[in-house]
C-alpha positions in Angstrom: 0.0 0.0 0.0 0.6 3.4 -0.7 3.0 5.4 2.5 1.0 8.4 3.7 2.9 11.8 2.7 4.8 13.2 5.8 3.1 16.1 7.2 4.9 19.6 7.5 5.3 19.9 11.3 3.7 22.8 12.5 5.0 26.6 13.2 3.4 29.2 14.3 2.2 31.6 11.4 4.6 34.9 12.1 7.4 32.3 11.8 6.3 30.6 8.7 6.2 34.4 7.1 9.1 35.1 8.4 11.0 32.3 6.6 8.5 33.2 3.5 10.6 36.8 3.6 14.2 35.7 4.3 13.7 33.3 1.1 12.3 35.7 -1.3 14.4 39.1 -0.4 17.6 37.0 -0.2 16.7 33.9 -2.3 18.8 31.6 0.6 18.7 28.2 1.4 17.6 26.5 4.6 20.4 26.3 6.2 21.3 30.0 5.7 17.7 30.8 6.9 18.3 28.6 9.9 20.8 30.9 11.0 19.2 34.0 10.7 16.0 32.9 12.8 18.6 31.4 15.6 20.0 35.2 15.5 16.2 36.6 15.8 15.8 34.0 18.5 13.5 31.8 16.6 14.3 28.0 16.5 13.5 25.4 13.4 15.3 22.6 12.1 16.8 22.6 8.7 14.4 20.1 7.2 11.4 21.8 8.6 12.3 24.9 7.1 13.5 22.9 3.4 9.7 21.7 3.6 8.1 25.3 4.3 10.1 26.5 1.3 8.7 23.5 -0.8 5.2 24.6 0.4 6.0 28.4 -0.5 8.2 28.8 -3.3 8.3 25.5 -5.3 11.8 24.3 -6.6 14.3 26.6 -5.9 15.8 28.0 -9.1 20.0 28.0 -10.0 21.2 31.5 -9.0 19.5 34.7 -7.6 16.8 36.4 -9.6 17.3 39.7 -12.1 15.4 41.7 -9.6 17.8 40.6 -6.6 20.5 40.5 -8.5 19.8 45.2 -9.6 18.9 45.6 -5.9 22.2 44.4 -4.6 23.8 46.1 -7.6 22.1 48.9 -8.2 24.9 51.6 -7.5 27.4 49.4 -9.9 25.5 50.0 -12.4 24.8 51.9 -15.5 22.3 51.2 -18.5 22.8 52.2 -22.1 20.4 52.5 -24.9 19.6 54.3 -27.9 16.1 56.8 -28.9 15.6 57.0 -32.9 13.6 60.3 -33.3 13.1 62.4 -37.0 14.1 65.8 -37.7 11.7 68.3 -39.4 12.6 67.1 -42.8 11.8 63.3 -42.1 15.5 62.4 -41.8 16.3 59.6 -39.3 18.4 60.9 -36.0 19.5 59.1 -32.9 20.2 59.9 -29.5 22.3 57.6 -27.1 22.3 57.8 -23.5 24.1 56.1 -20.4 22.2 56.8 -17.2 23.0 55.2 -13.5 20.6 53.3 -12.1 21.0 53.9 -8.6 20.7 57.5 -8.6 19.3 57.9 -12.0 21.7 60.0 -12.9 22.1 60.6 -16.6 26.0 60.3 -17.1 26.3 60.8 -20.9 24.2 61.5 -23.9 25.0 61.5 -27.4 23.0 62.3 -31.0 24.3 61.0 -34.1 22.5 60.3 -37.7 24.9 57.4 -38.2 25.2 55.2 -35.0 28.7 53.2 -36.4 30.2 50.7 -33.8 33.0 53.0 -33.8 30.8 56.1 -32.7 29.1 54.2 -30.1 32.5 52.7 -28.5 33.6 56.6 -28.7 30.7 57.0 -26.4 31.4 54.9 -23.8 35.1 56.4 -23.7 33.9 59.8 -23.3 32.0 58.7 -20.4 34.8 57.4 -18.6 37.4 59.4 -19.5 39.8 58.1 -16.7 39.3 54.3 -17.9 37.2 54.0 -14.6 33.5 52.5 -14.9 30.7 51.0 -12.9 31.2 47.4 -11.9 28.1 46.1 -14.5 26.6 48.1 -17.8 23.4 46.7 -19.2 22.7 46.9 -23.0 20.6 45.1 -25.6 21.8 42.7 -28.2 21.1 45.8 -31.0 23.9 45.0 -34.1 25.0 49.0 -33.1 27.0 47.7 -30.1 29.5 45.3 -31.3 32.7 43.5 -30.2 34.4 47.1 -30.0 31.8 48.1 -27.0 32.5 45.3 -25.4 36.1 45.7 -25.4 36.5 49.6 -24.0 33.9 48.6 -20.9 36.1 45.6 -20.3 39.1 48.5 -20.5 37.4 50.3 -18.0 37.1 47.6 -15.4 33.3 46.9 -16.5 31.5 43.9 -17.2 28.9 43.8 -19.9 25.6 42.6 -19.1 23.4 41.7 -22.4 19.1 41.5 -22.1 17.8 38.8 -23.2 15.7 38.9 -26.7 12.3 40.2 -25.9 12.4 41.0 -22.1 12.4 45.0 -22.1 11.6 44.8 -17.9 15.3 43.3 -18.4 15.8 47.0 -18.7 13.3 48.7 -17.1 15.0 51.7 -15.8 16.8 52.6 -19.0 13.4 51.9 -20.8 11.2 53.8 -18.1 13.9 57.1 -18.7 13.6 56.9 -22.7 9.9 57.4 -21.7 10.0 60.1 -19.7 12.4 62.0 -22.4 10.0 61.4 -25.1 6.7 62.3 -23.0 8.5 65.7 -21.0 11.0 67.0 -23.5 10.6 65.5 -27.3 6.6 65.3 -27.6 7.2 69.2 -27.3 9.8 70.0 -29.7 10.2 69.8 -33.2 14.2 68.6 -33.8 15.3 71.2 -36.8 18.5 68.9 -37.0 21.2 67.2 -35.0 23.1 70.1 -33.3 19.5 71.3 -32.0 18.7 68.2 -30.6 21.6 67.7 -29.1 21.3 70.6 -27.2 17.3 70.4 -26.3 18.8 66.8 -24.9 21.5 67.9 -22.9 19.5 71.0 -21.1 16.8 68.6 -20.2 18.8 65.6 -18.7 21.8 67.6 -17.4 19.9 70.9 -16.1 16.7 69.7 -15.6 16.7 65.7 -15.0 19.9 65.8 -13.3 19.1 68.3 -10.6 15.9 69.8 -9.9 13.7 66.9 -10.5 12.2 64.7 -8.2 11.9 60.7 -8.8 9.8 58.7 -7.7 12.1 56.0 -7.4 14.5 57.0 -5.2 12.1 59.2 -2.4 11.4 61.8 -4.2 15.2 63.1 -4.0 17.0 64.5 -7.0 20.4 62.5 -9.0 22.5 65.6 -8.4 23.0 67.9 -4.9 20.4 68.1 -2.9 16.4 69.2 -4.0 15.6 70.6 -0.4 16.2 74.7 -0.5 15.9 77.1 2.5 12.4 77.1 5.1 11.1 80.5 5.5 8.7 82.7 4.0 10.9 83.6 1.5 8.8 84.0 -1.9 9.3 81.5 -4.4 10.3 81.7 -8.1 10.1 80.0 -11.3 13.1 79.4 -13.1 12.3 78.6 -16.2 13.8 75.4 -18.2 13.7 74.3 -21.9 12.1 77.7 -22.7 9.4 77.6 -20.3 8.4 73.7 -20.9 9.5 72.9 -17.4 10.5 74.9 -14.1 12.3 74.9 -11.3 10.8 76.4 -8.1 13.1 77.6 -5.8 12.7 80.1 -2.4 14.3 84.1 -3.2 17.2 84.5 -0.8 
């Protein structure tokens, strides 16, 4: 005859959601999660804990998730990718941009109507002009990359971290900035050629994105200085960015 299944062996329900959260923030095995309940004071064997995770999470899966893997690297590293707009005439123009994902920061942009492999590896120098990058960089598998990319991040200390093929949450930050450029600056302004956008581009991400806008993402703080200005009754004035399109409030001296 068939042996019965061996029952889990009960735990009181704050424990049970406790082990729930040390294996999903941290993806850890039992035996790490043993240890961290004996340091909150909480005691479960190993194999009562290995059948809890059965329970809750199903097989455990090689290696730590995307998701884990950005939070615990978030300030390592940067994302690349590129916009293709069109100029008044119809004509095909692209902006590149390398932003850091921890602080959003917007570390280099770049406009070009012919996006070589040679341009785009200039890029990437000019954004670390001391041969010093971030520990990761995160681009697609677009043909405008190239071996030559690949080789001046690895110059600059930096590994190259490729998206899979259709996964653009592999990329979510770069992909949630592009957005925000076309829906606050570009939607707005009709690109007369490359020069002009290259300015529009660089006013918006380096003295408005960069400084005296909020995101969301990181509390409401700002990639650059500091967003908080002096208390008082002082009055406050608009200074006014991208001809008006945006402003920054700030309190008179």
């Amino acid at each position: 005859s068939r042996q019965p299944a061996a029952s889990v062996p009960r735990v009181a329900p704050e424990t049970v959601e406790l082990i729930r959260r040390l294996a999903d923030e941290n993806r850890w095995g039992a035996e790490r999660i043993r240890g961290e309940l004996l340091k909150l004071g909480v005691r479960v064997s190993k194999r009562t804990i290995q059948k809890y995770l059965r329970r809750l999470r199903g097989p455990r899966p090689w290696g730590q998730s995307w998701s884990t893997f950005l939070r615990n690297h978030l300030h390592q590293t940067w994302a690349c990718d590129f916009l293709q707009l069109y100029d008044i005439w119809f004509q095909p123009i692209f902006a590149f941009f390398i932003i850091e994902l921890g602080s959003r920061k917007v570390i280099h942009v770049g406009v070009t109507r012919n996006p070589s492999r040679t341009w785009v590896a200039q890029q990437l120098r000019n954004a670390t002009p001391f041969g010093q990058g971030p520990r990761f960089i995160i681009r697609d598998n677009d043909d405008k990359f190239g071996g030559e990319f690949d080789r001046v991040a690895r110059g600059a200390g930096t590994r190259v971290l490729k998206t899979p093929a259709r996964a653009p949450k592999a990329s979510a930050f770069c992909e949630r900035f592009l957005g925000s450029v076309r829906r606050e600056c570009l939607d707005h302004v009709v690109v007369l050629g490359e020069g002009h956008l290259e300015r529009v581009l660089r006013e918006y991400c380096v003295r408005y994105f960069n400084r005296p806008r909020p995101h969301q993402g990181i509390g409401q703080l700002v990639p650059v200085g500091s967003a908080t200005s002096a208390r008082g009754g002082g009055q406050v004035v608009a200074v006014p960015v991208l001809g008006g399109l945006h402003h920054d409030y700030r309190r008179a001296a």
